[in-house]
N, C-alpha and C positions, 0 to 999 in steps of 0.2 A: 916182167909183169905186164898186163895187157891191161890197154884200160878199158871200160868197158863202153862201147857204144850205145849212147842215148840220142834216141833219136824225137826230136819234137815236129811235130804240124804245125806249122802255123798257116793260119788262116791265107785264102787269099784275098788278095784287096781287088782281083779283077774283075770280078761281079759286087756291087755294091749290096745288093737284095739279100744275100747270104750274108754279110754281114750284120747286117740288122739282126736276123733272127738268132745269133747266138749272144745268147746273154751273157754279160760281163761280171764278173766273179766278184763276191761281197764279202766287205771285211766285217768278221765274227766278232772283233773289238768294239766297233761301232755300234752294234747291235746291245752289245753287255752295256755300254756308255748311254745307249736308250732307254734302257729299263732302269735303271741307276737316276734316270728323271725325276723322281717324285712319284714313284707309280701307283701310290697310293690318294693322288692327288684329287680321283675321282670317287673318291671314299670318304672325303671330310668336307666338312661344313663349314663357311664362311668363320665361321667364329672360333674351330677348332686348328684353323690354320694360322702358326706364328706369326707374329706382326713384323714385316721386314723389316732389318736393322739399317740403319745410314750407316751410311758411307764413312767408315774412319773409327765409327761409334767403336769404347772399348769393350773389351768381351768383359761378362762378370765372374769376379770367381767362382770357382765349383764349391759348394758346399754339398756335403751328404744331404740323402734326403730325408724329413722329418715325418715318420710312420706316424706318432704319437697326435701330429695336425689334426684340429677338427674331433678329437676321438671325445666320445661322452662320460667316460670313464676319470677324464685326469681330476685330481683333487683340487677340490673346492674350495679346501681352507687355503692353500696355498696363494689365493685372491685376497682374504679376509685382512680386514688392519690387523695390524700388530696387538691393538687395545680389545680389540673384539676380541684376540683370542687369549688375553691378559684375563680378561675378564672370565672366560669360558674356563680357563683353567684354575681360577677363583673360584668359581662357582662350585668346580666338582671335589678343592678342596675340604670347601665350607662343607660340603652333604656329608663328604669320610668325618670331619669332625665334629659333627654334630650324630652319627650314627657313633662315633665310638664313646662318644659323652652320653647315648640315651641306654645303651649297654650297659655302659659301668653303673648309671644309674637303676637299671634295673634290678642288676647284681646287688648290689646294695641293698635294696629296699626288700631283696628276697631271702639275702643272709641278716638282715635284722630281722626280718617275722622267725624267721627257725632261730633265731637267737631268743627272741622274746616270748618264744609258745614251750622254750625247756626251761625260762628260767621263773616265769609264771606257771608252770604245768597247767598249760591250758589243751582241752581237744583238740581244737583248731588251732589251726596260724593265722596270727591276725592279719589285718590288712595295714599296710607301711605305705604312703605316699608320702615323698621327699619333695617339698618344694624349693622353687629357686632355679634357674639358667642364667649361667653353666655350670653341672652340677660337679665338675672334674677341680675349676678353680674354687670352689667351696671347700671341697675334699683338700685340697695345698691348701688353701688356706687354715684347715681344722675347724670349719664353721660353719652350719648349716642353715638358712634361713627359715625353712620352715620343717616343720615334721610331723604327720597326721597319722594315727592310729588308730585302729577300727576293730574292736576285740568283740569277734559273736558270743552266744551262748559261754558267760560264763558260771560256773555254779555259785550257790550262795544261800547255803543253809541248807531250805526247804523251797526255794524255788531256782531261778534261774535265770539272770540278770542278760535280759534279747539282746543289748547291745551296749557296749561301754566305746566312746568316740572322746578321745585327747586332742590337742592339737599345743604344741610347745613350738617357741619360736630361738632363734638366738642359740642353739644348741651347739656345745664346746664338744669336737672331738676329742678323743686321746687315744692316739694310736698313729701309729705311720703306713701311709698307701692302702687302699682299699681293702687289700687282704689280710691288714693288719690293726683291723678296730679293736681296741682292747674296752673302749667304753663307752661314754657320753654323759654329759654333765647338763640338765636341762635346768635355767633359773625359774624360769615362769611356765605353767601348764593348766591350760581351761579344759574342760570337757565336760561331757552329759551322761548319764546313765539311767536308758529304758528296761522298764519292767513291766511287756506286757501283759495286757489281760488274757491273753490266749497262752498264752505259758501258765501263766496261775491258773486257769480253768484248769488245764491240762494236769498241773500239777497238786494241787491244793484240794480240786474239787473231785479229781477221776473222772471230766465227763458230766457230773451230775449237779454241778456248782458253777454259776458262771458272775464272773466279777462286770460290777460296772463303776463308771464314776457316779457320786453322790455328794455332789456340794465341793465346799472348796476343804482338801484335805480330809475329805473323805470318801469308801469305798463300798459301795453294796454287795454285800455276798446272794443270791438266791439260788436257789436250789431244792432238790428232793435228799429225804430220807429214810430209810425203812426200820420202823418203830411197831415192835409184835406185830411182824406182817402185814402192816399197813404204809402207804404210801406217804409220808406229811412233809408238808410244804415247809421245807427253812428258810428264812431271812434273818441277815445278821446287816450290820453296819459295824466296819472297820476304820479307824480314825488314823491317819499316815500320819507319822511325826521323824523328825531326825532325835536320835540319839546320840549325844556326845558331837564326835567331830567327823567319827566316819563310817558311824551306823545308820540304819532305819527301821523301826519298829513300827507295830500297829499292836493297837487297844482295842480290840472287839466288845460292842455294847448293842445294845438296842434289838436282844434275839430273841426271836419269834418265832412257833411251830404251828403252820394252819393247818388243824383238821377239818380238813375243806374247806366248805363255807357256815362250817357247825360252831365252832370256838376258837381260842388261838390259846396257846399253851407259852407263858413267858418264866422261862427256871431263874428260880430264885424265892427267895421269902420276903422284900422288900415290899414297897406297895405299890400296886400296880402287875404283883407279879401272882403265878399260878393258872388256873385255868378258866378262862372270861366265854361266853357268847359273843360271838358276830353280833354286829348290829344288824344284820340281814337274819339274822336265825331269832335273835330277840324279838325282832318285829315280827314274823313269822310266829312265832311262841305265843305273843301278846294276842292274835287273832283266835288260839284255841284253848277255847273255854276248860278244857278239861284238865289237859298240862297244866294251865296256866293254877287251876286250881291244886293241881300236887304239887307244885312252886309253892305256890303262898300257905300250902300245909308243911311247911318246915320252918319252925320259931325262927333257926337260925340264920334262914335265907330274910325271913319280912323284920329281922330286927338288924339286918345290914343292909335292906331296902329302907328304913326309916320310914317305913309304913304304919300310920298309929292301929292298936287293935281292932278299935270301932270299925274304921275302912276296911279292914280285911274281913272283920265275923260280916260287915253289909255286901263285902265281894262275893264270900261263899251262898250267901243265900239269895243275890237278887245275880242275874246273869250284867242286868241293867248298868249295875251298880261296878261288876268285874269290868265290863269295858268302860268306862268311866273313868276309871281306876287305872288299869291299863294303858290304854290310849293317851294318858297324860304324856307329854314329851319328858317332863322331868323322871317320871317313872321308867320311862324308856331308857333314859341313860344311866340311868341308876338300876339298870338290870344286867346293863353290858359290863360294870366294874364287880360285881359279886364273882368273886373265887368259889369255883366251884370242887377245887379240891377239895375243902374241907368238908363238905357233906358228902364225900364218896363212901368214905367208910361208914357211915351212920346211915345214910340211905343209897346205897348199890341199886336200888329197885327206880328211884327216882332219874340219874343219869340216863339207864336205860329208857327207858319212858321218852327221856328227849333225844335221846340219838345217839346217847355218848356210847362207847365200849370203855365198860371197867376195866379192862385190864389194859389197855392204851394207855388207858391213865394212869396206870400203875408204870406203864413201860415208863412212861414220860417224867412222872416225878422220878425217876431214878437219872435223868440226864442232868448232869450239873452244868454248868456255867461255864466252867473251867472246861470240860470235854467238850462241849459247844465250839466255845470259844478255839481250844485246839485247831479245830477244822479248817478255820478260816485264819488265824493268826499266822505272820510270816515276817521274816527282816532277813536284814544283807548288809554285810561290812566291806567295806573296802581293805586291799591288804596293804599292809603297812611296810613301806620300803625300806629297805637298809638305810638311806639317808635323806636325810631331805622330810616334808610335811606333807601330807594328802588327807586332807578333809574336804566335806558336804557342804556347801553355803546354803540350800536350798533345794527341799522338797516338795512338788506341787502335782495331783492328779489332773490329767489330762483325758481325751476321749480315747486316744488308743493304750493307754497304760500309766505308770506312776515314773515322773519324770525328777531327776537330781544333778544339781550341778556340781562339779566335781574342779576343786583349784588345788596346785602343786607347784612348789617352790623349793628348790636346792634339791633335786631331784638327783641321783646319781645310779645310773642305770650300767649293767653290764661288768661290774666289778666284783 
């Protein structure tokens, strides 16, 4: 086996000048160990470059590093006291119990109106406000502090009682858990009962009748009527009273029919009653010589005028002598009480003469007292509970209607 001939140059050292010019060969190591300097040294800033360590100083340990540092996101309560967040989680239990206490109360107060509108057979459902918080430890307990009632429209007779308002206190349940009320037991119950005048209008009058107050414990009727085709003005007065313990009645008196401003028609035979002149139509009357003369030519009128003969035969013949006569104020008012029914049949030709229509008059003495009175009379009972007491203490007319207090004791509802 041969070996193989390598042959090297080596320089010569007999010229020095040739030496210089060849350069001397460079370790590739050294160069990597230079760049391995910090080469980024010329990139960072005084403040971004580590602080040297001393000498000896020990190294720290490694820990991972922490992404979550600085971030905006981490939770806040996790800072909070313990009591602060005691408290916040107080808070939002107290809202759940107090929303599920305003629920069950709700429930409540909606399943007693539908209980109390079938067992009254009323139109509506009334209105139920339960007072008292918390209305759930009432309920355990069987006890409810307050309980307010509010019944609209209910009927009553012939009209229609605007609004009946209870309030009982102290009221005993009997029943177990809310869905299982079987009753209630009220000891004591106040309340008011409105009847107003816009329902009675509505109902009593059709529109053509309208009520007012008139004194204490009384009610004024006015209104129109059509009597043989004629228009006449009705007025009545109605006197409010309680009846017994848990009615109310009225006594219609004091009714009146004005034709026009001609006379006023009052039915009846008492005195005072039948068909009289206006004081505005008598005075009127008393200025014409002529009428006034077919007046005082009916015996039966100048001998309920208390007119003596002499005066009347100087009336008819001097003019002087008629307004004299006349003109007196006592004569004047002793023209307005003469009934003039009675001279309709005997003289028909005279009424006309003053203005009247015979056969008005006819219509009119046919309306009695009693149908009058119909019109405007009205009452209303309270109904009478299965147990317990419910009477009126007190009826009094008011400007918007006729008002009545209403007490109830040993009350037993829902059985």
């Amino acid at each position: 086996m041969r070996t193989p001939h390598i042959q090297t140059h080596q320089p010569s050292h007999s010229d020095g000048s040739a030496a210089e010019r060849v350069p001397s060969a460079r370790n590739p190591y050294e160069e990597l160990a230079s760049l391995a300097d910090d080469p980024l040294d010329e990139f960072l800033t005084e403040d971004d470059k580590p602080a040297p360590r001393s000498v000896g100083a020990e190294e720290d340990a490694w820990e991972p590093p922490n992404h979550r540092k600085g971030s905006r996101r981490r939770n806040r309560a996790t800072g909070l006291p313990v009591l602060v967040r005691l408290l916040a989680w107080a808070l939002v239990l107290s809202c759940v119990v107090v929303l599920a206490d305003r629920w069950a109360l709700l429930y409540a107060e909606r399943k007693a109106s539908d209980r109390l509108k079938d067992q009254l057979h009323l139109a509506a459902a009334p209105e139920v406000r339960i007072g008292g918080f918390p209305f759930l430890t009432q309920l355990a307990d069987r006890r409810l502090d307050s309980v307010q009632i509010t019944v609209p429209d209910i009927p009553a007779h012939r009209v229609t009682l605007t609004q009946v308002t209870a309030t009982a206190h102290d009221i005993r349940i009997d029943g177990d858990g809310l869905t299982a009320v079987r009753g209630a037991l009220v000891p004591q119950m106040h309340g008011q009962v409105l009847l107003s005048y816009a329902d009675m209008n509505r109902e009593l009058g059709a529109s053509q009748v309208s009520f007012t107050p008139h004194g204490p414990g009384r009610v004024q009727a006015l209104g129109d009527l059509r009597v043989a085709g004629r228009e006449v003005r009705v007025r009545a007065d109605a006197r409010v009273r309680r009846q017994g313990e848990r009615s109310v009645a009225t006594s219609v008196d004091g009714m009146r029919l004005d034709v026009g401003d001609l006379a006023t028609y009052r039915p009846g035979t008492g005195p005072g009653e039948g068909l009289h002149l206006t004081r505005a139509s008598a005075r009127r009357l008393t200025r014409e010589a002529e009428k006034m003369k077919a007046l005082l030519g009916v015996p039966e009128i100048v001998r309920r005028l208390g007119v003596p003969d002499s005066a009347v035969r100087a009336a008819l013949r001097d003019e002087d002598e008629l307004h004299r006569l006349t003109g007196a104020p006592r004569f004047l008012h002793d023209l307005t009480r003469v009934n003039l029914v009675d001279t309709a049949v005997a003289h028909p030709r005279l009424l006309e003469r003053l203005g009247i229509d015979v056969s008005l008059l006819t219509a009119l003495t046919k309306l009695t007292r009693p149908q009058i009175a119909d019109r405007f009379a009205f009452s209303f009972q309270l109904p009478k509970p299965p147990a317990g007491a419910l009477r009126l203490q007190r009826v009094t007319v008011g400007k918007d209607g006729i008002h009545a207090e209403v007490s109830g004791a040993g009350l037993l509802l829902g059985h």
